[in-house]
C-alpha positions in Angstrom: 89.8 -31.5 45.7 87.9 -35.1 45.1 87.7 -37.4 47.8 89.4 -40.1 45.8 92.7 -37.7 45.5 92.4 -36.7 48.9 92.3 -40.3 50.5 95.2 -41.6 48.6 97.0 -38.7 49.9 95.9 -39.0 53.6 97.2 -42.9 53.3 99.9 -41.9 52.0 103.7 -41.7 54.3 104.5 -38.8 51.4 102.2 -36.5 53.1 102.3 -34.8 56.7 99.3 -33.7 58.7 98.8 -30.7 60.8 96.0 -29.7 63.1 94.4 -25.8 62.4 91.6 -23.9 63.7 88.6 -23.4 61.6 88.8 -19.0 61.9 91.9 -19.9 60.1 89.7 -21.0 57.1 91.4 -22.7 54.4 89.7 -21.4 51.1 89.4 -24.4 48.3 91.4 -22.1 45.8 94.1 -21.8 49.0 94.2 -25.5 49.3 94.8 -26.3 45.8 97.5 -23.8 45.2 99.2 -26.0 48.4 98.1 -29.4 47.1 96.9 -30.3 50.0 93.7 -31.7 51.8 91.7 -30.9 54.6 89.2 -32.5 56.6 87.0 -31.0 59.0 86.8 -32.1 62.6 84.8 -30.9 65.8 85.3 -28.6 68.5 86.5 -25.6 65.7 89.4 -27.6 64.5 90.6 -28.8 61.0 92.5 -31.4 60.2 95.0 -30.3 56.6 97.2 -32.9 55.1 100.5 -31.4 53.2 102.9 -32.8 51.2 106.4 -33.2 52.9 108.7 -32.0 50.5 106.3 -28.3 50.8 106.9 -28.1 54.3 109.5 -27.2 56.9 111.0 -30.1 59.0 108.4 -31.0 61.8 109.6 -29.6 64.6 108.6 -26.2 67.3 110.7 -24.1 65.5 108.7 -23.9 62.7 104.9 -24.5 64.5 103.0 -24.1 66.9 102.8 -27.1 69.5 99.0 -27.7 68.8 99.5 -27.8 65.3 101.4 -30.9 65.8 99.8 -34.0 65.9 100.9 -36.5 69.0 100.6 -40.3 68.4 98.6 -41.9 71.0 98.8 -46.0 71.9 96.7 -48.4 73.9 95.7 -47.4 77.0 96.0 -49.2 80.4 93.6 -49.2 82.6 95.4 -49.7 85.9 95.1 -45.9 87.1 91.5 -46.6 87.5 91.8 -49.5 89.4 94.4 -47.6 91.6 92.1 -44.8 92.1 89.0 -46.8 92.8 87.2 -45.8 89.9 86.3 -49.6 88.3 85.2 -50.7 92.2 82.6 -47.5 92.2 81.3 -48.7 89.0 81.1 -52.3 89.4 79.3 -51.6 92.7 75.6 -53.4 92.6 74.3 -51.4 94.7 74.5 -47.9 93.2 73.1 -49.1 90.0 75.7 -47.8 87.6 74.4 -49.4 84.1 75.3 -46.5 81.6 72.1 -45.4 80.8 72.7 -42.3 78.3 76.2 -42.8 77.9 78.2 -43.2 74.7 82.0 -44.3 74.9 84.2 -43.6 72.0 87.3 -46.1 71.2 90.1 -45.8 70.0 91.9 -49.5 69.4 93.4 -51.6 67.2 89.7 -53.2 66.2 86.9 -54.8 67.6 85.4 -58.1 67.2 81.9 -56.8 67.3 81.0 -60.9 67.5 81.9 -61.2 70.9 79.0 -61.8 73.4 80.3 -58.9 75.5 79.4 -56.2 72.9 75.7 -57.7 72.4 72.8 -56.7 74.2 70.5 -60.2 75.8 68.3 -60.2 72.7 71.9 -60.6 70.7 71.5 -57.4 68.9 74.7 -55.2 69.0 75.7 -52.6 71.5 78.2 -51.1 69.0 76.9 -47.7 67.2 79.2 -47.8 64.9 82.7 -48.6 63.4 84.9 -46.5 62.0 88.1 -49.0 60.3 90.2 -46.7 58.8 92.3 -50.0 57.6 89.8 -50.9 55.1 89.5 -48.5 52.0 86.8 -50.5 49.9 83.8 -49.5 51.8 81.3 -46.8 52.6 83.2 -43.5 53.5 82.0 -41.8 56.8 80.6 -38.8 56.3 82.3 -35.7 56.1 85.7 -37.9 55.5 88.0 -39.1 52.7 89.3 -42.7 54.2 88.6 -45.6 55.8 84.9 -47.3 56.0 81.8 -47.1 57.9 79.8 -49.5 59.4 76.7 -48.8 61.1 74.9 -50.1 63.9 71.6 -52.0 61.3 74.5 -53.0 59.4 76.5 -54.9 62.4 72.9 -56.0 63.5 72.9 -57.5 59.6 76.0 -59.1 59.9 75.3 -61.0 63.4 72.0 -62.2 62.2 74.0 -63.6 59.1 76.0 -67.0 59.1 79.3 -65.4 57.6 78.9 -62.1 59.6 82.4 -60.7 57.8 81.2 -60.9 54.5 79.1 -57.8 56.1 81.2 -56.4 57.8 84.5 -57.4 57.3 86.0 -55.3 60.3 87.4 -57.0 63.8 90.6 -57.6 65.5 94.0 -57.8 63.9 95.0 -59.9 67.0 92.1 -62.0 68.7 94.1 -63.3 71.3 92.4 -61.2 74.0 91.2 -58.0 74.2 93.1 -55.0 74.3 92.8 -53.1 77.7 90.9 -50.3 76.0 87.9 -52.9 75.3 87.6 -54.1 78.8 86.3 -50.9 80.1 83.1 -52.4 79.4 83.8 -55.8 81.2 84.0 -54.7 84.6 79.7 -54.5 85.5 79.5 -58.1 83.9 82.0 -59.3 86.0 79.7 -58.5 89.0 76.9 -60.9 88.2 74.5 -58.4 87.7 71.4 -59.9 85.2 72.0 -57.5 82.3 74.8 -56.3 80.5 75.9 -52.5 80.6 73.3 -50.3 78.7 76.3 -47.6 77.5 77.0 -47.7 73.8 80.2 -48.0 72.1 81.7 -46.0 68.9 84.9 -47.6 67.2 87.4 -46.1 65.4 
């Protein structure tokens, strides 16, 4: 199926998506006798996207749990803070900077402008954004929707004097930051002289 037919059907509320595992291997042939799309993910699993008048209702009577997609939201932080995990790692002392470490985000966007996501010589700490609400840019590889934008070109964009022209991807609300993003805020708030050295993925 072409990648233009099988993006307009993954936007679309028509069709329904289920998770499978890759031994169960949807042949092409299979997949266009069922009209449907499927996108491969990691860790042996597929993602197929069906229409919903082909299916049975959604429900455990008819699949398997895991096959189910679950809708996740924001997250709060305050279990860390409960459990004394944001104390140990704002602690100056044992040097926590994230050296080697790459965090993966799932949030409603990022403003990538902000001074917090920028290392001291301005260039970004962001590897990448996946913004699956903009479908006129480059497609990630490997996927059908949304639009890519890499670390040289968010580097582009903040040496630039209309950095969204670049890259037109940031927060839908800039009020504040959602309590996702402000996992990395935590070892700046200590004073120490240089920002976290983990690296960030959006999607």
């Amino acid at each position: 199926m072409d990648r233009e037919t099988c993006r307009k059907m993954i936007m679309s509320e028509d069709f329904i998506d289920f998770i499978a595992p890759v031994y169960r291997e949807i042949t092409p042939e299979e997949a266009q006798r069922a009209m449907a799309c499927v996108q491969s993910m990691d860790f042996g699993f597929q993602a197929v996207y069906v229409e919903r008048t082909l299916t049975e209702p959604v429900s455990l009577e008819y699949y398997r749990y895991n096959s189910i997609p679950n809708c996740y939201q924001l997250m709060d932080l305050q279990a860390m803070d409960d459990a004394g995990i944001s104390v140990v790692q704002s602690y100056p002392t044992l040097n926590l900077q994230g050296n080697g470490v790459m965090v993966g985000i799932l949030d409603t966007g990022i403003d990538y402008r902000n001074p917090l996501f920028r290392n001291i010589d301005g260039s970004t700490r962001i590897a990448g954004i996946w913004d699956q609400t903009i479908q006129d840019g480059t497609l990630p590889d490997g996927l059908d929707y949304g639009s890519e934008y890499t670390e040289e070109m968010i580097n582009e964009a903040l040496r630039s004097e209309n950095p969204l022209e670049i890259v037109p991807s940031t927060r839908r609300d800039m009020v504040h930051l959602s309590p996702v993003l402000r996992l990395e805020m935590p070892i700046w708030n200590t004073g120490l002289s240089e920002p976290p050295r983990r690296r960030l993925l959006r999607w």
